[in-house]
C-alpha positions as a Markdown table, in Angstrom:
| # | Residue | x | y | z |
|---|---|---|---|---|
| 1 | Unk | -93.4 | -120.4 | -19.1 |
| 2 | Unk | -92.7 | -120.5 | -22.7 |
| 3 | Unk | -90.6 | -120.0 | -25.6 |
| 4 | Unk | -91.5 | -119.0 | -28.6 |
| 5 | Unk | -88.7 | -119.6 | -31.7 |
| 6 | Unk | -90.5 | -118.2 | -34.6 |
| 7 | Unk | -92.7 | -114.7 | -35.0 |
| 8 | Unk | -96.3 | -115.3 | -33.2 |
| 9 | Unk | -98.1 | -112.1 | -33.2 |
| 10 | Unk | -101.1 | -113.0 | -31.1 |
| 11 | Unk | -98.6 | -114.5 | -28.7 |
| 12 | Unk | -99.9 | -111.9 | -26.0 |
| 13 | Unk | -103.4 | -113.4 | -26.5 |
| 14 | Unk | -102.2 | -116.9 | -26.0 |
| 15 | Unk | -100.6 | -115.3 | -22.9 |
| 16 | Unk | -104.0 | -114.2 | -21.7 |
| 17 | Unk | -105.8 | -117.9 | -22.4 |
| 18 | Unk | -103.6 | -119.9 | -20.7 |
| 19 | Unk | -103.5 | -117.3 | -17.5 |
| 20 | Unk | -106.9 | -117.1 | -17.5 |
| 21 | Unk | -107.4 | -120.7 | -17.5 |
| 22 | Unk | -105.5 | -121.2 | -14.7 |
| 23 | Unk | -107.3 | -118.8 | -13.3 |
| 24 | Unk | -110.6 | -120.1 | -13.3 |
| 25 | Unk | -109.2 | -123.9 | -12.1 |
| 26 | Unk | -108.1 | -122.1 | -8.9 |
| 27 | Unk | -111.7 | -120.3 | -8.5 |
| 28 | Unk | -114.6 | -122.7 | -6.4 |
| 29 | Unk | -118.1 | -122.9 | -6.8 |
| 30 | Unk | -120.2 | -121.2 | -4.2 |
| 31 | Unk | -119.3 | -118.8 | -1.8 |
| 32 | Unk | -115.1 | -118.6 | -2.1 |
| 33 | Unk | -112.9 | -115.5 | -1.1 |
| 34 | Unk | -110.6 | -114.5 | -3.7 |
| 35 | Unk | -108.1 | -113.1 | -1.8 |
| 36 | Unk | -106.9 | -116.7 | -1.1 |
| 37 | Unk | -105.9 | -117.1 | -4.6 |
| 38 | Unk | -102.0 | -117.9 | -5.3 |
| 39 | Unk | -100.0 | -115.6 | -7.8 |
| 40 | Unk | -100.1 | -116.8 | -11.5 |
| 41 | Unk | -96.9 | -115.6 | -13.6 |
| 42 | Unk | -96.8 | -116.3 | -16.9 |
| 43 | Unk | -93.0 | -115.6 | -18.9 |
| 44 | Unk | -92.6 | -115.8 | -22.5 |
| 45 | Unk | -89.2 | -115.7 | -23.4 |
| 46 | Unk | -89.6 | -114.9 | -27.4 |
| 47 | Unk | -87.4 | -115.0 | -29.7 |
| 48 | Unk | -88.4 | -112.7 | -32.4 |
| 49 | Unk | -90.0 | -109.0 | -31.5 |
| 50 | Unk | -93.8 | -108.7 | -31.6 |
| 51 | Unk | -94.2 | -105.8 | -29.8 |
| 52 | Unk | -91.8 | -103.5 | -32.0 |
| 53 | Unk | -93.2 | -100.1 | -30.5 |
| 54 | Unk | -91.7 | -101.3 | -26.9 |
| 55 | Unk | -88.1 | -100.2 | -26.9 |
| 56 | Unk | -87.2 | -102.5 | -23.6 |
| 57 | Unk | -86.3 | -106.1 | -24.2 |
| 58 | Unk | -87.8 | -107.1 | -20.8 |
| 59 | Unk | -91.3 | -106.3 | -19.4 |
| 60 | Unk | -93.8 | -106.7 | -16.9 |
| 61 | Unk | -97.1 | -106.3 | -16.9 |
| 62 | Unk | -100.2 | -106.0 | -14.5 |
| 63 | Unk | -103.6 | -104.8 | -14.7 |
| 64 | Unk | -103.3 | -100.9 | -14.3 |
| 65 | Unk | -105.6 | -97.4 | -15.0 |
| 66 | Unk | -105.2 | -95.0 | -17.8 |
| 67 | Unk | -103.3 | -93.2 | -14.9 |
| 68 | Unk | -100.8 | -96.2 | -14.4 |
| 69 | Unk | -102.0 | -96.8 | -11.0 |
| 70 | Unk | -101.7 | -100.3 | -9.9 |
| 71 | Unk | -105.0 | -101.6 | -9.8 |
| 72 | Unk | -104.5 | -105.9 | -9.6 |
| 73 | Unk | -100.8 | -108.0 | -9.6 |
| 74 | Unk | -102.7 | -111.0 | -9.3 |
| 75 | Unk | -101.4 | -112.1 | -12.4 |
| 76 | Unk | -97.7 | -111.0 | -14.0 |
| 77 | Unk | -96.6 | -110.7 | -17.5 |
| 78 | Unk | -93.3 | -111.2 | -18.4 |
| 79 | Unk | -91.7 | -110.7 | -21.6 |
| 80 | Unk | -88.4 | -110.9 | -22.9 |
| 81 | Unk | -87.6 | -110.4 | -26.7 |
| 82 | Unk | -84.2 | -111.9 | -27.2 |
| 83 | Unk | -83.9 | -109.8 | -30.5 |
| 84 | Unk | -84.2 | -106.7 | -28.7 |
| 85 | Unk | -81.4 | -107.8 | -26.3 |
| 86 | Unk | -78.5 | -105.6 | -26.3 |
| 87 | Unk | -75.5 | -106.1 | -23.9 |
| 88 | Unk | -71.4 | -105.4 | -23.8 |
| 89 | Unk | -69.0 | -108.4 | -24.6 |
| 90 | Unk | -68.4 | -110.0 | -21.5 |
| 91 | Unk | -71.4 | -108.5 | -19.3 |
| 92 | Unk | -73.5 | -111.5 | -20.4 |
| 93 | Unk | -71.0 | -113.7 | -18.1 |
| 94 | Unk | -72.9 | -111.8 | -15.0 |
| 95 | Unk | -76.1 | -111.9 | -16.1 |
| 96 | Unk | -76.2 | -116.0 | -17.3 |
| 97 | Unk | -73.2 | -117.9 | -16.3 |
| 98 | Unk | -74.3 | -120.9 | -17.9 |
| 99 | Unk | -75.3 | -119.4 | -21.1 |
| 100 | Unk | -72.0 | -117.2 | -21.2 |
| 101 | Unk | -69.8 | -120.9 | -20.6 |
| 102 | Unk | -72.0 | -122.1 | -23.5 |
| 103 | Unk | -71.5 | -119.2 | -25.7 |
| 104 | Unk | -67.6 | -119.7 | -25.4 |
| 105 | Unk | -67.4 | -123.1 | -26.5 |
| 106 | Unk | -68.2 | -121.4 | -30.0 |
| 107 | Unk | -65.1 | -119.2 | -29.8 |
C-alpha cells in the first residue's frame, strides 16, 4: 500500500516493480507449482489524477484479453484518485467514519 501526495506519472510502473518483486520472492527454484502462490494486492491511494482519461475515482485491475476476459487475478490493482472523488455532504460519514469525525472538527 501507498500514498502518493504529489503528481507521479509513472506511479503505475512503480506499481508493477514492487508487485513484481514480490512476486518473484514468493517463486522457488526448481520444480515449484504456482498455483500455491498467495494473492498480492497492491493499493495506491493517490492524491492527484494520473490517469485523467479514467472517469472512475476507484479502480481495479487484473491481467485481462483485448476481449476483457479474465485471464489471471493473481495480482490486483487498486487505485483511488482522491481528486476525482465526488460525493454528497454528509454521505462521506457512511463511507469513512473516522475521516468524516475528522473532517468536522474543521467546521
Amino acid at each position: 500500500m501507498e500514498m502518493q501526495l504529489s503528481e507521479y506519472p509513472e506511479f503505475i510502473q512503480r506499481m508493477k516493480f514492487y508487485s513484481l518483486y514480490r512476486f518473484n520472492t514468493l517463486v522457488k527454484k526448481g520444480h515449484y507449482s504456482f498455483g500455491n502462490l498467495p494473492r498480492i494486492y497492491c493499493i495506491g491511494i493517490l492524491a492527484a489524477n494520473i490517469f485523467p482519461h479514467l472517469a472512475d475515482y476507484h479502480n481495479t485491475t487484473v491481467l485481462r484479453n483485448q476481449r476483457g476476459e479474465l485471464m489471471d487475478d493473481q495480482t490486483t490493482f487498486i487505485t483511488v484518485e482522491l481528486s476525482n472523488w465526488y460525493y454528497a455532504a454528509g454521505t462521506c460519514k457512511y463511507l469513512c467514519y473516522p475521516c468524516w469525525e475528522a473532517s468536522n472538527q474543521f467546521l
